[in-house]
mmCIF file as gemmi writes it, N, C-alpha and C atoms, coordinates in Angstrom:
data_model
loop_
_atom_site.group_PDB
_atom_site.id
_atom_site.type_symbol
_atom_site.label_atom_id
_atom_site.label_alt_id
_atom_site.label_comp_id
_atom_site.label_asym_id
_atom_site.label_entity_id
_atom_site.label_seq_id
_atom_site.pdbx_PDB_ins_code
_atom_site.Cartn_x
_atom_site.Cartn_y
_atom_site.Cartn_z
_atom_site.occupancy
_atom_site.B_iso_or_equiv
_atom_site.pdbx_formal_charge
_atom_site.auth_seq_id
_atom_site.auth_asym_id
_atom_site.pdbx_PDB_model_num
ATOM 1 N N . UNK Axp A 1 ? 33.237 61.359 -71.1 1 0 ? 1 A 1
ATOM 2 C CA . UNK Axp A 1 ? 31.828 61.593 -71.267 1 0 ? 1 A 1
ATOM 3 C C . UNK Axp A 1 ? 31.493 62.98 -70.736 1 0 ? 1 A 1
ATOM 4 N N . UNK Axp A 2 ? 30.617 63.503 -71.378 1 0 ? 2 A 1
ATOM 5 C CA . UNK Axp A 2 ? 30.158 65.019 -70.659 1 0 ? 2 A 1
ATOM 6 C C . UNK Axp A 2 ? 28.968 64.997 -71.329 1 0 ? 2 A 1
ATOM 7 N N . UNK Axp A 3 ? 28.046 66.235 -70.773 1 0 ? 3 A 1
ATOM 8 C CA . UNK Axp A 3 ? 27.078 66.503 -70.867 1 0 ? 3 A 1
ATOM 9 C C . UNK Axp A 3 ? 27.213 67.745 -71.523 1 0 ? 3 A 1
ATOM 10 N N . UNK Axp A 4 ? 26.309 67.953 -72.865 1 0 ? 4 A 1
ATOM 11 C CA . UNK Axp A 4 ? 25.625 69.393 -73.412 1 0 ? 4 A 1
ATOM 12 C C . UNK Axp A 4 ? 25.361 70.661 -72.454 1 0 ? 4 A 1
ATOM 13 N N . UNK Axp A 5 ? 25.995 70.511 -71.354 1 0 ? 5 A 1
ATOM 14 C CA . UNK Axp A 5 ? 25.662 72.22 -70.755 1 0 ? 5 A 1
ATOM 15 C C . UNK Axp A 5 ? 27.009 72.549 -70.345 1 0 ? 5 A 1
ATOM 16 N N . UNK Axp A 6 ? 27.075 73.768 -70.469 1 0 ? 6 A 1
ATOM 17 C CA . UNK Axp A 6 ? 28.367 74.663 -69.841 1 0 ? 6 A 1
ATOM 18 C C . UNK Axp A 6 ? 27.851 74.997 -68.735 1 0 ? 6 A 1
ATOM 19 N N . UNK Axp A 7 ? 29.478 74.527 -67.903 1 0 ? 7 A 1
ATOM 20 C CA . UNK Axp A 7 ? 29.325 75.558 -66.498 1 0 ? 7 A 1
ATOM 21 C C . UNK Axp A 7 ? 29.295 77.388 -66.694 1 0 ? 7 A 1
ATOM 22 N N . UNK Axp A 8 ? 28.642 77.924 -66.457 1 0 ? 8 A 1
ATOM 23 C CA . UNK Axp A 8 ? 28.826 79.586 -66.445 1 0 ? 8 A 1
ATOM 24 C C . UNK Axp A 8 ? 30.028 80.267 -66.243 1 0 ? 8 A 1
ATOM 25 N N . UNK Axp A 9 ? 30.261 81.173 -67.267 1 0 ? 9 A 1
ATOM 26 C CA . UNK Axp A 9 ? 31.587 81.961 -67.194 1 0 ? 9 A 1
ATOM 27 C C . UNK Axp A 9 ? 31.148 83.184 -66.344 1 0 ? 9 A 1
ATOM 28 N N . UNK Axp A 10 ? 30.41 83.06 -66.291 1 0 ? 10 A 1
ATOM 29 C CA . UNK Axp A 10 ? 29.776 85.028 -65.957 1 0 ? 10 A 1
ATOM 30 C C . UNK Axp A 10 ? 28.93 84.613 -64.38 1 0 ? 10 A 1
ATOM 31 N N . UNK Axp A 11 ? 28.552 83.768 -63.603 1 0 ? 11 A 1
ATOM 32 C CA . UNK Axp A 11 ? 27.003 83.672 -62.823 1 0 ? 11 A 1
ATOM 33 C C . UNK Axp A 11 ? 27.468 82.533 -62.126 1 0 ? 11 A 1
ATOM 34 N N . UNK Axp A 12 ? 29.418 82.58 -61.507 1 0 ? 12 A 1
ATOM 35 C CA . UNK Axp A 12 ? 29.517 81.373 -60.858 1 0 ? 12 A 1
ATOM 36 C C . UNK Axp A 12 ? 30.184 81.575 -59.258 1 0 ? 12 A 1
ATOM 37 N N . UNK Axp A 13 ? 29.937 81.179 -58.181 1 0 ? 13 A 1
ATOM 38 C CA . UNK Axp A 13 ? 29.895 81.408 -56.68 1 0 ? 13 A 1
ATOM 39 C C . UNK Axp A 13 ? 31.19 80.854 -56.676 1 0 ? 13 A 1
ATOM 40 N N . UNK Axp A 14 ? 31.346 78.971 -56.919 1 0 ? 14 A 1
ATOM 41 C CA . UNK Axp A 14 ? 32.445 78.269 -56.858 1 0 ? 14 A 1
ATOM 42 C C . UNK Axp A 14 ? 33.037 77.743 -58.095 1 0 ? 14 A 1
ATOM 43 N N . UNK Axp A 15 ? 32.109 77.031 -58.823 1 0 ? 15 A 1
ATOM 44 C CA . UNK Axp A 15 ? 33.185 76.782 -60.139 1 0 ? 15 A 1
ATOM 45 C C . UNK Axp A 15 ? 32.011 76.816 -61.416 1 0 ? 15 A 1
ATOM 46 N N . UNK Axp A 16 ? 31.024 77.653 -61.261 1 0 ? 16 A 1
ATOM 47 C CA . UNK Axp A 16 ? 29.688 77.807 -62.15 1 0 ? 16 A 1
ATOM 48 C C . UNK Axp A 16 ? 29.012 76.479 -62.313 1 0 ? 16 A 1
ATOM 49 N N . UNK Axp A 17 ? 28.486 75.465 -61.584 1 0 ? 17 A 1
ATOM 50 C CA . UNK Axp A 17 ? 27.555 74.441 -61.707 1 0 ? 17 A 1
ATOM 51 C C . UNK Axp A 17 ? 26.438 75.108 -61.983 1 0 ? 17 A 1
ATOM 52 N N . UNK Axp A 18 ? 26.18 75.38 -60.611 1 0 ? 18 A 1
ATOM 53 C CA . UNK Axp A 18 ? 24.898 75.686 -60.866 1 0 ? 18 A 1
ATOM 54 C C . UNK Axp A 18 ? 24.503 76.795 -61.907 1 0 ? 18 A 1
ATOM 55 N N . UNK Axp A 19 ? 24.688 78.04 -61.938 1 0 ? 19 A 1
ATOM 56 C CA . UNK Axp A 19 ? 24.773 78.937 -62.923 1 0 ? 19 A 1
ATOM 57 C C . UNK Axp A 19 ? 25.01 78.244 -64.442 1 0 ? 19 A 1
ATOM 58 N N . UNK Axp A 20 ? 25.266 77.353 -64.323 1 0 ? 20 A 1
ATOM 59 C CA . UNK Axp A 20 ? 25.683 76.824 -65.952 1 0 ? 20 A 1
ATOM 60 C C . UNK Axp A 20 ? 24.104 75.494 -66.081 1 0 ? 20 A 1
ATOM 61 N N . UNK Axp A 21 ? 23.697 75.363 -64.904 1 0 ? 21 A 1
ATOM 62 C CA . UNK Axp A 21 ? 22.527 74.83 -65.368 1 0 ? 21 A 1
ATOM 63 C C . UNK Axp A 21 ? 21.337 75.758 -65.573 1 0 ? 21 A 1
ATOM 64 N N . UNK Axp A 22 ? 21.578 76.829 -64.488 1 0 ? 22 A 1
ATOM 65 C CA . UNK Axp A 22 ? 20.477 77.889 -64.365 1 0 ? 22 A 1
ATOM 66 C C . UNK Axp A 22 ? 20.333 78.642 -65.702 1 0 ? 22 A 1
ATOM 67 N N . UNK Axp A 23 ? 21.548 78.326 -66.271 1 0 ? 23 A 1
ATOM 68 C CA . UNK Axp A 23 ? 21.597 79.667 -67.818 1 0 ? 23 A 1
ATOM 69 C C . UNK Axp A 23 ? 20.84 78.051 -68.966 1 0 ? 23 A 1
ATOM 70 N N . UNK Axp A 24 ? 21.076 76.92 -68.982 1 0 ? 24 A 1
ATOM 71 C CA . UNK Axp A 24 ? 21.059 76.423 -69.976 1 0 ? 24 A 1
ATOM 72 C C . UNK Axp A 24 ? 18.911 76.265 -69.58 1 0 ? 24 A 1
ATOM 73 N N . UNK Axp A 25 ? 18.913 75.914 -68.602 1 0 ? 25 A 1
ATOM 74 C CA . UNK Axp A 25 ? 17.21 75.319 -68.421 1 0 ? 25 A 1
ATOM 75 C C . UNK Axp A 25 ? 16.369 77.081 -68.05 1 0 ? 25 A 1
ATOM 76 N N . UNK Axp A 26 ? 17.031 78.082 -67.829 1 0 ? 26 A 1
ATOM 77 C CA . UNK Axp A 26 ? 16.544 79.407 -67.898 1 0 ? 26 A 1
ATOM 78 C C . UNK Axp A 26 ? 15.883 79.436 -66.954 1 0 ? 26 A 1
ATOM 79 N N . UNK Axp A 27 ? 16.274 78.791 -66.093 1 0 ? 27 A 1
ATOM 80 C CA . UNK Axp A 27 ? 15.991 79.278 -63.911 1 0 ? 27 A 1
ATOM 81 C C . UNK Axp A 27 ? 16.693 80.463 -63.933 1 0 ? 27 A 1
ATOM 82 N N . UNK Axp A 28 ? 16.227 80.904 -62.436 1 0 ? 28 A 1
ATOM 83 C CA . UNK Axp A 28 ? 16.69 82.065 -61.682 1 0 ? 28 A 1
ATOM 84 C C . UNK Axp A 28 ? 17.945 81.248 -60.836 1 0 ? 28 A 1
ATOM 85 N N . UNK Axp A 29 ? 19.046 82.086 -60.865 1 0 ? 29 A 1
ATOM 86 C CA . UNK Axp A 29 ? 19.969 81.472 -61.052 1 0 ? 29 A 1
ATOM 87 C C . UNK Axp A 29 ? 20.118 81.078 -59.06 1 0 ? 29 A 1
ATOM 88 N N . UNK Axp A 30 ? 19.498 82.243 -58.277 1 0 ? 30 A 1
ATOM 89 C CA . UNK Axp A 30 ? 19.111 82.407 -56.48 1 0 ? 30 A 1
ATOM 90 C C . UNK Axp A 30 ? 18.478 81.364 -56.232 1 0 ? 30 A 1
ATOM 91 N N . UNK Axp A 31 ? 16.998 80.964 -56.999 1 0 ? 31 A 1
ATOM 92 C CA . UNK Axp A 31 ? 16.284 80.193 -56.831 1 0 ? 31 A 1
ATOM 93 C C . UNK Axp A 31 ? 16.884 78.342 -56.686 1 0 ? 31 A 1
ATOM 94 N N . UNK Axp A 32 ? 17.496 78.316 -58.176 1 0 ? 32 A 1
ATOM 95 C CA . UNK Axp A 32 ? 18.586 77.141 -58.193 1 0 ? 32 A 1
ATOM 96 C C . UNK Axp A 32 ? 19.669 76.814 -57.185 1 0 ? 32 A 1
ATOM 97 N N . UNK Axp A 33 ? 20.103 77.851 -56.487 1 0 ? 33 A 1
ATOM 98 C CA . UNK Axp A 33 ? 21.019 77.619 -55.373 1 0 ? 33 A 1
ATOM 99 C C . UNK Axp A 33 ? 20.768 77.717 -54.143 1 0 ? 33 A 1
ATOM 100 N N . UNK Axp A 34 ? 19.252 77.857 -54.045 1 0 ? 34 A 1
ATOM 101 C CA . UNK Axp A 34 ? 18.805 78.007 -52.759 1 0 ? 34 A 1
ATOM 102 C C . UNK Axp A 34 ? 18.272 76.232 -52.587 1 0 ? 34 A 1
ATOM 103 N N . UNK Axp A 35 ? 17.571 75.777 -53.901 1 0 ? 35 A 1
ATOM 104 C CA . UNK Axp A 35 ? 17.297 74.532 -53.841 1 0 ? 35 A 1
ATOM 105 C C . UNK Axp A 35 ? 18.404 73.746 -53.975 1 0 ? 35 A 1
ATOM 106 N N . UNK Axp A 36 ? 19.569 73.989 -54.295 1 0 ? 36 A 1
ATOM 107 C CA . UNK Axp A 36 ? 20.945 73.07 -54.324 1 0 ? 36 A 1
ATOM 108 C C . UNK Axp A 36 ? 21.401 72.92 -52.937 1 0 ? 36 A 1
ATOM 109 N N . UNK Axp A 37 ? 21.591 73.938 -52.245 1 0 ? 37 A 1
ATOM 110 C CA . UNK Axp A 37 ? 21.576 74.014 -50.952 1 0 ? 37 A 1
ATOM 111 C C . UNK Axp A 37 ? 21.054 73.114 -49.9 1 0 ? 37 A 1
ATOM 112 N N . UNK Axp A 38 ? 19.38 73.142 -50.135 1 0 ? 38 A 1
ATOM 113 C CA . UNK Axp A 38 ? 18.555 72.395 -49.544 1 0 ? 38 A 1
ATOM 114 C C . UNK Axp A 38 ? 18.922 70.861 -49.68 1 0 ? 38 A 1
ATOM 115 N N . UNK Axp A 39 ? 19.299 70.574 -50.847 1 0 ? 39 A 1
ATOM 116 C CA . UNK Axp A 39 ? 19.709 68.974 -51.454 1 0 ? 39 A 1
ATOM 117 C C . UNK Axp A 39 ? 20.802 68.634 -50.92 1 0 ? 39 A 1
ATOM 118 N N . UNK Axp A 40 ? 22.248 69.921 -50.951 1 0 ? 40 A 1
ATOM 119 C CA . UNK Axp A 40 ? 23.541 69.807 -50.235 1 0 ? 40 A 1
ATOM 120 C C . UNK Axp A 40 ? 23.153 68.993 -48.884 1 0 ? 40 A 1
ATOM 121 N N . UNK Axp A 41 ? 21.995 69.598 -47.788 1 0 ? 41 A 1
ATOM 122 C CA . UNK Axp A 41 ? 21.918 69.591 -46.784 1 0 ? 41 A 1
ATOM 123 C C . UNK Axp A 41 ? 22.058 67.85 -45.884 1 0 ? 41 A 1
ATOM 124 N N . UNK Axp A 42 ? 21.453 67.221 -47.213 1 0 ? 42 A 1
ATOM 125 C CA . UNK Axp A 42 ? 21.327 66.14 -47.146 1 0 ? 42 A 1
ATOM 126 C C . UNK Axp A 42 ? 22.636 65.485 -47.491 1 0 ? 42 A 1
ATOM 127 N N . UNK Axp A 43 ? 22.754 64.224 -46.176 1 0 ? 43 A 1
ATOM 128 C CA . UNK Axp A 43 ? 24.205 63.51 -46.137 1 0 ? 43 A 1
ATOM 129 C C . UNK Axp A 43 ? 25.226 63.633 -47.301 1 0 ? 43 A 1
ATOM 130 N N . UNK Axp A 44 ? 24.821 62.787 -48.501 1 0 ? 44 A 1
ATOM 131 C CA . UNK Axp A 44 ? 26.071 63.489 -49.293 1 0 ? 44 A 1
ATOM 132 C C . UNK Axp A 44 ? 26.166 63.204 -51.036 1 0 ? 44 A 1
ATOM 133 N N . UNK Axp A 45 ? 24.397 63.678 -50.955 1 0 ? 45 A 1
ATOM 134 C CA . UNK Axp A 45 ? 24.256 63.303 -52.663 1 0 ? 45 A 1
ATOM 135 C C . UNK Axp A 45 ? 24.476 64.829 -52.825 1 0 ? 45 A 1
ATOM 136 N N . UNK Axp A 46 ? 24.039 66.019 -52.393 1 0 ? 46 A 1
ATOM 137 C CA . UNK Axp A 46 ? 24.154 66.939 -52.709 1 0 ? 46 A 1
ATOM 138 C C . UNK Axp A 46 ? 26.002 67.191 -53.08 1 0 ? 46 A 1
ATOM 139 N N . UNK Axp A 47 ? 26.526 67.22 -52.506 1 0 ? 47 A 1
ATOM 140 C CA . UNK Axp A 47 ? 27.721 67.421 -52.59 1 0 ? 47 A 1
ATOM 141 C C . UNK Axp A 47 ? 28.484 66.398 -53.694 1 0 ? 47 A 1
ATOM 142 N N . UNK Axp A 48 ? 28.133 65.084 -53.634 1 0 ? 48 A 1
ATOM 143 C CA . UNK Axp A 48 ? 28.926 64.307 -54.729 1 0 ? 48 A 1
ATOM 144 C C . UNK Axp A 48 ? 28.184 64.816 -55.879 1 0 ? 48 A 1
ATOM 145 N N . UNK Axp A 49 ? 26.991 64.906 -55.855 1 0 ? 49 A 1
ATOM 146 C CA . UNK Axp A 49 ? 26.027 65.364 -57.355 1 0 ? 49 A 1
ATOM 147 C C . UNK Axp A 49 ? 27.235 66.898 -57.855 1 0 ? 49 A 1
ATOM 148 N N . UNK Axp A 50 ? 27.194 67.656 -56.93 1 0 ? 50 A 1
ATOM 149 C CA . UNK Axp A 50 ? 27.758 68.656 -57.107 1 0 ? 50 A 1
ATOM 150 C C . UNK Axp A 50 ? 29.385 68.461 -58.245 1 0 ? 50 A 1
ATOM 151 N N . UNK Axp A 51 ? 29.871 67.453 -57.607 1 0 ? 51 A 1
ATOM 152 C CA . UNK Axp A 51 ? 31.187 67.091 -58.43 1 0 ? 51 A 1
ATOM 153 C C . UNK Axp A 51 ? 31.073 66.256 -59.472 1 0 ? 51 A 1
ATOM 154 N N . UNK Axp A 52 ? 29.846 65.392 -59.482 1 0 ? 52 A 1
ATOM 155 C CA . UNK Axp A 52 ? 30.246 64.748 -60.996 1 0 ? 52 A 1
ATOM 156 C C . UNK Axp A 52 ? 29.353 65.745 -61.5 1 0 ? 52 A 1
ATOM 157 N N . UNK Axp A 53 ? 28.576 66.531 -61.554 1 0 ? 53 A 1
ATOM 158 C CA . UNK Axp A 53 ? 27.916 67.463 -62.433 1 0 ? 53 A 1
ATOM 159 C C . UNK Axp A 53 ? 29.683 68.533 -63.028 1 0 ? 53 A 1
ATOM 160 N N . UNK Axp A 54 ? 30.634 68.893 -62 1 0 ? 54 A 1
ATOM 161 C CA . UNK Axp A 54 ? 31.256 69.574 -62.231 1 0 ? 54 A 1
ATOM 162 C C . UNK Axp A 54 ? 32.49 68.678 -63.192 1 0 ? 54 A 1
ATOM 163 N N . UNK Axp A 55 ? 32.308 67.794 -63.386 1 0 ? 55 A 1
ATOM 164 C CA . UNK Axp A 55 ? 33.293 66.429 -63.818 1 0 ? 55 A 1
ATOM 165 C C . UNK Axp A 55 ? 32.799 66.255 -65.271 1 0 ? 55 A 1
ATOM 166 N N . UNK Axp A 56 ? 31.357 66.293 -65.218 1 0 ? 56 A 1
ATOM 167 C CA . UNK Axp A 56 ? 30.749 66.168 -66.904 1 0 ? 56 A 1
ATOM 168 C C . UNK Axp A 56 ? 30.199 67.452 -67.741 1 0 ? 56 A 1
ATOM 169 N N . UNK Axp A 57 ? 30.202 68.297 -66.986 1 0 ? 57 A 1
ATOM 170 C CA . UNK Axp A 57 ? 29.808 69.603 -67.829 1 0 ? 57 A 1
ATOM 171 C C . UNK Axp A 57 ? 30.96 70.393 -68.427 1 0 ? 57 A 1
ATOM 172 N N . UNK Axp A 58 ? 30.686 70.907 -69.406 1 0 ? 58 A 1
ATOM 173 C CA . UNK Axp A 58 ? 31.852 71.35 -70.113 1 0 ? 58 A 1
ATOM 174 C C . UNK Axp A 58 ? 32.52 72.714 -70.102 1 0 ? 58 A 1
ATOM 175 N N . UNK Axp A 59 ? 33.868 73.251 -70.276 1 0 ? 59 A 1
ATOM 176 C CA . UNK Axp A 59 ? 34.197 73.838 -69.446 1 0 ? 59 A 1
ATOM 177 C C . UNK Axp A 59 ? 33.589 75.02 -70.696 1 0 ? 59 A 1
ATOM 178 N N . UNK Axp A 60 ? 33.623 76.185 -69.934 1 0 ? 60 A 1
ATOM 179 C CA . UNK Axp A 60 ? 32.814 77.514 -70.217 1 0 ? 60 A 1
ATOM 180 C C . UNK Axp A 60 ? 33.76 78.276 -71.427 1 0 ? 60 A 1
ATOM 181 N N . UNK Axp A 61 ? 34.798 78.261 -71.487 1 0 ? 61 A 1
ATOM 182 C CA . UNK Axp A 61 ? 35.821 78.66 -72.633 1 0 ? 61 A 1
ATOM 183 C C . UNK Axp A 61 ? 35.999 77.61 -73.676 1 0 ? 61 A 1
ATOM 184 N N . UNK Axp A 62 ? 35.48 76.555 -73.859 1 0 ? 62 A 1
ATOM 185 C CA . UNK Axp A 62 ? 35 75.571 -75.21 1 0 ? 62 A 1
ATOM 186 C C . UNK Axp A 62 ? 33.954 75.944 -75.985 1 0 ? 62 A 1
């Protein structure tokens, strides 16, 4: 199963999540990772969200 967005080839810190959402919904890509951050902060949806987002999005060279 995956989801319709690419992770970012061009706009990625660790493996382009966020950047691959920031390019598909047309956020600022700072803004998105400052609020991912904030969510990370919290026990541990931020971080698992982080991996199945990186588990269902599709890879950037498809």
């Amino acid at each position: 199963m995956h989801i319709p967005i690419k992770r970012s080839n061009n706009d990625k810190v660790i493996a382009g999540v966020i950047g691959g959402l920031a390019e598909h919904f047309q956020w600022n890509p700072t803004i998105a990772r400052v609020l991912w951050i904030l969510l990370a902060l919290t026990p541990l949806p931020g971080i698992i969200g982080y991996l199945v987002l990186w588990m269902l999005m599709e890879d950037p060279e498809n």
